[in-house]
C-alpha positions in Angstrom: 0.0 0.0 0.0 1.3 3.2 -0.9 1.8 5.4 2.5 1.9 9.0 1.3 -0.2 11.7 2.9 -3.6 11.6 0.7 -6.0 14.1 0.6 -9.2 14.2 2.8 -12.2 13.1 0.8 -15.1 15.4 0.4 -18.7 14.6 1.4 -21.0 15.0 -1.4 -22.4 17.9 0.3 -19.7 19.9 1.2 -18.3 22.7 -0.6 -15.7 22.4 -3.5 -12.5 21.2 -2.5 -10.4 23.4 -4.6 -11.3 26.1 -6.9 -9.7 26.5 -10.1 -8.1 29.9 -11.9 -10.9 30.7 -14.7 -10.0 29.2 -18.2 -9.7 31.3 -21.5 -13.5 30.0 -21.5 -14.3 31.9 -18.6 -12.6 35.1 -19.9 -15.4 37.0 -20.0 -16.4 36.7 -16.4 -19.8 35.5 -17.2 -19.5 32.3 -15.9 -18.0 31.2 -12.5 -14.5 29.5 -12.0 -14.6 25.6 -12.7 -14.0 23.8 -9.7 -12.7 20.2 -8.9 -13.6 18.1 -5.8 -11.0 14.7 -5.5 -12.8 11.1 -3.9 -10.6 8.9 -3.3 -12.8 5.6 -2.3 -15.6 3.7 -4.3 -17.9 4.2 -1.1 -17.5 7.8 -1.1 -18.0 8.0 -4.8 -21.3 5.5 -4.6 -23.8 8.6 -4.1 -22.4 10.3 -7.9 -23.3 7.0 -9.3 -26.4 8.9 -10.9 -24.1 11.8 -12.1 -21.9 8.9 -13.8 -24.4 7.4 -15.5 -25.5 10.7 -16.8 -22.0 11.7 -17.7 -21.6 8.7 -19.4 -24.1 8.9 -21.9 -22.5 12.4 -22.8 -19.5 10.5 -23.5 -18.1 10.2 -26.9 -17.3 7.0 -27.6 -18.0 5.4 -24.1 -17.5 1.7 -23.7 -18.3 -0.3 -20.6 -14.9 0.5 -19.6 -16.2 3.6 -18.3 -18.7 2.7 -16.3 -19.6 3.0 -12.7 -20.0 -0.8 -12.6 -16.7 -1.5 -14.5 -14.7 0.5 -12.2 -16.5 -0.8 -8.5 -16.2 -4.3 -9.6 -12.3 -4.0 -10.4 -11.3 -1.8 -7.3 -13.5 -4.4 -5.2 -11.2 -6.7 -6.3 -7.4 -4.9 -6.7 -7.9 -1.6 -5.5 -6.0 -2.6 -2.2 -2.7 -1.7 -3.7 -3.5 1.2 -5.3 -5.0 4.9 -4.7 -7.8 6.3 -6.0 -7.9 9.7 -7.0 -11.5 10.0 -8.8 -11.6 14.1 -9.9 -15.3 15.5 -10.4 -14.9 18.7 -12.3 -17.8 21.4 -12.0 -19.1 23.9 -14.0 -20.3 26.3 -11.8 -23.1 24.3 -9.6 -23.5 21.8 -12.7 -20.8 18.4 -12.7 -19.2 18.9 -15.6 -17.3 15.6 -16.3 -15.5 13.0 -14.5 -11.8 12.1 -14.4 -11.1 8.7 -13.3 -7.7 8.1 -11.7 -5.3 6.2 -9.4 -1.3 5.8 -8.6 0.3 2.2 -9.0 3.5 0.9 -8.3 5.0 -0.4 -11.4 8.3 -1.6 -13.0 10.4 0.1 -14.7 13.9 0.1 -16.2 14.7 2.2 -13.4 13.0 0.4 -10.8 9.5 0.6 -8.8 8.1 3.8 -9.1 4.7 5.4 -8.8 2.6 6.2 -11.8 -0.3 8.1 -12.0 -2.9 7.1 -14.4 -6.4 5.7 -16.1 -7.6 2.8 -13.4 -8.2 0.3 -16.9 -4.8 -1.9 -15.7 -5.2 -3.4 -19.9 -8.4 -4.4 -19.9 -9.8 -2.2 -22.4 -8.3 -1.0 -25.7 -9.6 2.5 -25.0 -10.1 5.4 -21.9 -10.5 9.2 -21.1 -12.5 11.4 -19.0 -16.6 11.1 -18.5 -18.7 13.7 -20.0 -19.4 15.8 -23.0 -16.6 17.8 -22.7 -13.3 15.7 -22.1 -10.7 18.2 -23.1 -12.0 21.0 -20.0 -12.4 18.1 -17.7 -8.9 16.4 -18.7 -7.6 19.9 -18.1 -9.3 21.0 -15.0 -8.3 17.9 -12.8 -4.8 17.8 -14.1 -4.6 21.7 -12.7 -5.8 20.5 -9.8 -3.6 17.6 -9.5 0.0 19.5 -9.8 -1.4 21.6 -6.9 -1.8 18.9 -4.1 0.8 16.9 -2.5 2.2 14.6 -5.1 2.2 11.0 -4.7 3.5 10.2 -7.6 6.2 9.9 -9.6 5.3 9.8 -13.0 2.4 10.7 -15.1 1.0 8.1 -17.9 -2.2 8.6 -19.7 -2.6 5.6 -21.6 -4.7 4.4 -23.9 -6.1 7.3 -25.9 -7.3 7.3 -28.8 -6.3 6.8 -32.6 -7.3 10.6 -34.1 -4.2 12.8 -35.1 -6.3 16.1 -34.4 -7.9 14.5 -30.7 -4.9 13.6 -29.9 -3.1 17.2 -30.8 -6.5 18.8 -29.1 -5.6 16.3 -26.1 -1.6 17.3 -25.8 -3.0 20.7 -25.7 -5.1 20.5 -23.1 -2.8 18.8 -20.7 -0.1 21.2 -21.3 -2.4 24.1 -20.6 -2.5 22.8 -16.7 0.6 23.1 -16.5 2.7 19.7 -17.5 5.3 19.1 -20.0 4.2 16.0 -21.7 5.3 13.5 -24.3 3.3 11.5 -26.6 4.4 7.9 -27.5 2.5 5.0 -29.5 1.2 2.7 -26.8 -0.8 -0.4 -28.5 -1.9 -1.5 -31.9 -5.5 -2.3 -31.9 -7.6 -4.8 -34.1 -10.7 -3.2 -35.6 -14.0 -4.4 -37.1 -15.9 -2.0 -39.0 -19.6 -3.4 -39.7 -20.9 0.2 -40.6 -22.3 -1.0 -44.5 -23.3 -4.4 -43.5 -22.6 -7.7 -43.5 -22.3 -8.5 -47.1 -20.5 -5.5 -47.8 -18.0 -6.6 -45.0 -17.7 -10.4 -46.0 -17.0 -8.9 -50.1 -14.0 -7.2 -48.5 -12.1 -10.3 -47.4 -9.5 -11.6 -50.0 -11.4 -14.9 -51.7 -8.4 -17.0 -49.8 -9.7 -16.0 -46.7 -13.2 -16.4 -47.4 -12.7 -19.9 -49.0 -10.5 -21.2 -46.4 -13.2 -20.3 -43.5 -15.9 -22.1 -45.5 -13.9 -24.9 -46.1 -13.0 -25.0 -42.0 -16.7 -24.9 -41.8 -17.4 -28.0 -44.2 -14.7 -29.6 -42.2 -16.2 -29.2 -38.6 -19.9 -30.0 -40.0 -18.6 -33.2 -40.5 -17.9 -34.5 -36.9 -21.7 -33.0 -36.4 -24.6 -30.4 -36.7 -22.9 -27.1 -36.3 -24.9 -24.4 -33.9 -23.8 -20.8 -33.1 -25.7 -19.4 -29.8 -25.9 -16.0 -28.6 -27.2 -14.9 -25.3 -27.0 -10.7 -24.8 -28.5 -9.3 -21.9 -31.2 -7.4 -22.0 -31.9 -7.8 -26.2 -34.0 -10.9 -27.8 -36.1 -10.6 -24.7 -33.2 -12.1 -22.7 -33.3 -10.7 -19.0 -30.7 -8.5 -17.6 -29.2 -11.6 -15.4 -25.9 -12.9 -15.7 -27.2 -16.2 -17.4 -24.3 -18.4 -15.7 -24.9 -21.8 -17.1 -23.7 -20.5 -20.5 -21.1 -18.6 -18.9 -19.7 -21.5 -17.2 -20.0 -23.2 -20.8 -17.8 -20.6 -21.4 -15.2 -21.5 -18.5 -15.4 -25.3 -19.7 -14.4 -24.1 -23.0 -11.2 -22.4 -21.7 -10.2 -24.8 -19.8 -9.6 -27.2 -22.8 -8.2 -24.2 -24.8 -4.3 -23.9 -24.7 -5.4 -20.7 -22.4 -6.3 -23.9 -20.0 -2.5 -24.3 -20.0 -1.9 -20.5 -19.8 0.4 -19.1 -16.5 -0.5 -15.0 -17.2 -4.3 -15.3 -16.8 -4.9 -15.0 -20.5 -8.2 -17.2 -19.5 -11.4 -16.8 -18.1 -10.5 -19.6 -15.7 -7.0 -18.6 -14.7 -7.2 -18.2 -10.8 -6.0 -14.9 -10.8 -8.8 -13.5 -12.6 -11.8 -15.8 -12.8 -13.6 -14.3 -9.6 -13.5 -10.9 -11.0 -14.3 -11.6 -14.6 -17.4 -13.4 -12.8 -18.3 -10.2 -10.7 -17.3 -8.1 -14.1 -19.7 -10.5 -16.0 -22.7 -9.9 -13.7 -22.5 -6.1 -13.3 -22.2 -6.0 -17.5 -25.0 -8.2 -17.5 -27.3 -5.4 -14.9 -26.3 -3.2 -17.6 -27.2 -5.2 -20.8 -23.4 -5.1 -21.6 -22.4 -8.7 -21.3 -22.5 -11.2 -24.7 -21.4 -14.8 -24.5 -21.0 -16.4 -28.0 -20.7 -20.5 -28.4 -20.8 -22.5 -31.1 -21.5 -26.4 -30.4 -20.7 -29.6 -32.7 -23.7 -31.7 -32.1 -24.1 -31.5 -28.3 -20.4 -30.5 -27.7 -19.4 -26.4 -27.4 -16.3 -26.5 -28.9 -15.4 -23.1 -28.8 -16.8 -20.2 -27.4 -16.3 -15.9 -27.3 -17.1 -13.6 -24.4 -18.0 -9.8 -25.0 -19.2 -6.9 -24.0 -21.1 -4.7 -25.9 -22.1 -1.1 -25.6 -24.0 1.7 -27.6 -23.5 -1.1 -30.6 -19.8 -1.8 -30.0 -18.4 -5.1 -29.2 -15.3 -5.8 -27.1 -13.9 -8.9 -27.4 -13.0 -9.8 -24.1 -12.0 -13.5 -24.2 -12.6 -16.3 -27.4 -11.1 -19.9 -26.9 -11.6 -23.2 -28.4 -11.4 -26.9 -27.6 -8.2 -27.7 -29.0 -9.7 -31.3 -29.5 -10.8 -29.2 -32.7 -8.3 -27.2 -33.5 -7.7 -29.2 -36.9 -11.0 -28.2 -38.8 -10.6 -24.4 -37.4 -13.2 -24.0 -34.8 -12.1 -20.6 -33.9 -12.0 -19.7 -37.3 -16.2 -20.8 -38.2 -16.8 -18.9 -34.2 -15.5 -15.9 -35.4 -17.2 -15.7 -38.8 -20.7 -17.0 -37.3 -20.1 -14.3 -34.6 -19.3 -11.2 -37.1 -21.8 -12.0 -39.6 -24.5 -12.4 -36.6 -23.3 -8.8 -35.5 -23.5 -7.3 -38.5 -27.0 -8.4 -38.6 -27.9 -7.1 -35.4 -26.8 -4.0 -36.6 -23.4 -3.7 -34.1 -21.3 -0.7 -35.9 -18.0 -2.0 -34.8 -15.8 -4.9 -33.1 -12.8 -4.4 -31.2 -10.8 -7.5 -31.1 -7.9 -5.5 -28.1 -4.5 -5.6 -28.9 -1.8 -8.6 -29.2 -2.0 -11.7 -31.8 -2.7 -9.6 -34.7 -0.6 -11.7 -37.0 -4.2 -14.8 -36.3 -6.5 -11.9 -36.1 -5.8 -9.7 -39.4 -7.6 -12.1 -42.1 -10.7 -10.5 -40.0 -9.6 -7.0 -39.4 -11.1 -4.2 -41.5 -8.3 -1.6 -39.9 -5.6 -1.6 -36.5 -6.1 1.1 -34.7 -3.2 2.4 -32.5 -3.2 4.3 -29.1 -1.3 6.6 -27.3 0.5 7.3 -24.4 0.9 10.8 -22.6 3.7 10.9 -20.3 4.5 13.9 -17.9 8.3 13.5 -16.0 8.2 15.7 -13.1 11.2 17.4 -12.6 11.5 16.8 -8.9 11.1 13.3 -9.1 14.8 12.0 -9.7 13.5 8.5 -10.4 10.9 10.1 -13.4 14.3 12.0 -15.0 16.0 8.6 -14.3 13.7 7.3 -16.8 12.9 9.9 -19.4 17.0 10.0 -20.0 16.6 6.3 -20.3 14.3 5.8 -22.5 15.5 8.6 -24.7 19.0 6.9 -24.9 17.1 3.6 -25.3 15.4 4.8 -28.3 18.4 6.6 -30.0 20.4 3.5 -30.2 17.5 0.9 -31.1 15.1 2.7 -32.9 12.5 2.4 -31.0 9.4 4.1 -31.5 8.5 4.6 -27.7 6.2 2.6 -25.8 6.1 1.1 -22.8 8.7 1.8 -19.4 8.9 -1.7 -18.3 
């Protein structure tokens, strides 16, 4: 546990903990000074949950990811060796957005240090501030960050997004609090863009790849009657419950996958992460967000895909298959079954996360690749330590930047 002095958290009632100078927006001095107020536990931040969910529909490009939900359910579980630093920016009397925080120790070439960052740990492909204006709130809480104790020692937003000009508008906005930042690549990410339809999509593929998945199909109809299931919660007149006997088809599944055999909890099963992906399944399931994909041979699931899905986007969480069939390319008919059934559902995208690209790209329509924004403070020895690193690093390997570890 980290033991620096941490701020008091504020009741939901009380006054603003900190008041901001105005902005260039305020420069007219018709609108009050934006003010931030820091929580810094999931039971003090319970009573916003309405204000979150509100937020979140404001949000461009939200993903489960960013919900309430999402973010209880993993600090429930690993939030003991970690800090939460949860900034609610205000407009005035109105919450403006929602910055989502927390400082981990982490690895690096110079050793342990403390990094301040999303609370997303790698999960998603994707993160950034709540609400319909990301760029004040990013902006606001980062002022009001560099002006409390520090208990960090390095800054890393990670994880933003692909746009050159967001990302450009996003630089910007951090520098205007006040830090000197870098921006690195971070991860490539597999995309799936269903936006004109299913035929339209399949037309796309090279005819290998198209004739090569039928063919896996032809060969895995013949050990029985092929059947794809899907179960989302909340749509087809499926209840908003956490429907666990398909989920524990799921877990069945990975267990005869080679992710059964997997040491870095790469599978739903693994013991370092099956009790939380069950919580995460049942609190995306309250929300309509969870989606479990199987496909059987006969009376036998063979392979199987866990998602979640949100405003029409589908994150592919986990997909597995019984290596039993691994010869007539189970995975392979999943994944085509599973696109073509979104596209008909009318899902607009699917992220498929980052790593294996090389099995993934027959699929892909597009890799998407996110950044990093790193801010070295210099009184933190340790955060020089490693920005001289890195940059020597990179002169004489070519590297592009990345991650410290």
């Amino acid at each position: 546990m980290l033991t620096d002095p941490i701020m008091q958290t504020t009741p939901p009632d009380a006054p603003p903990a900190f008041q901001c100078p105005p902005t260039t927006k305020m420069a007219s001095g018709s609108r009050p000074a934006y003010t931030v107020r820091e929580i810094n536990s999931i039971d003090a931040l319970a009573p916003w949950r309405e204000d979150w969910t509100r937020l979140l529909e404001e949000t461009p490009n939200a993903t489960f990811f960013h919900t309430f939900e999402w973010l209880e359910t993993y600090w429930r579980w690993y939030g003991a060796e970690q800090r939460l630093r949860v900034m609610l920016v205000f407009d005035g009397e109105r919450l403006l957005g929602i910055l989502p925080l927390d400082v981990r120790t982490e690895s690096t070439r110079v050793g342990k240090m403390r990094v301040l960052g999303y609370p997303l740990d790698g999960w998603g492909a994707f993160y950034g501030p709540l609400g319909p204006d990301p760029l004040t709130t990013l902006q606001e809480s980062l002022r009001f960050v560099l002006r409390t104790t520090r208990d960090w020692d390095l800054l890393d937003l990670r994880w933003v997004g692909e746009h050159c000009d967001a990302n450009q508008q996003f630089q910007s906005a951090i520098r205007k609090s006040g830090c000197s930042v870098i921006s690195q690549p971070w991860a490539d990410i597999g995309k799936i863009d269903l936006t004109l339809g299913w035929e339209e999509y399949w037309n796309s593929r090279t005819s290998k790849w198209r004739n090569n998945t039928r063919r896996c199909e032809k060969k895995l109809a013949k050990r029985g009657e092929l059947r794809f299931v899907r179960v989302r919660a909340g749509s087809d007149g499926a209840a908003l419950e956490p429907t666990w006997d398909l989920y524990d088809v799921c877990e069945q599944v990975a267990e005869l996958s080679w992710q059964g055999k997997s040491t870095t909890g790469t599978t739903l099963t693994h013991a370092s992460v099956r009790g939380f992906l069950r919580d995460a399944h049942a609190a995306a399931a309250g929300l309509g967000a969870s989606d479990i994909c199987l496909l059987y041979v006969g009376e036998r699931a063979v392979a199987f895909a866990y998602n979640y899905v949100f405003k029409g986007v589908v994150f592919g969480l986990r997909i597995g298959f019984d290596e039993a069939f691994a010869k007539e390319g189970a995975g392979t008919v999943l994944n085509y079954y599973l696109i073509r059934d979104s596209a008909q559902r009318g899902d607009t995208r699917l992220v498929l996360g980052e790593g294996y690209l090389a099995c993934k790209r027959g699929w892909l329509t597009r890799v998407a690749h996110s950044r990093h924004f790193v801010h070295f403070p210099l009184l933190s020895p340790r955060a020089q330590a490693l920005r001289v690193k890195c940059w020597v690093q990179q002169q004489f390997s070519g590297l592009a930047g990345g991650k410290h570890a």
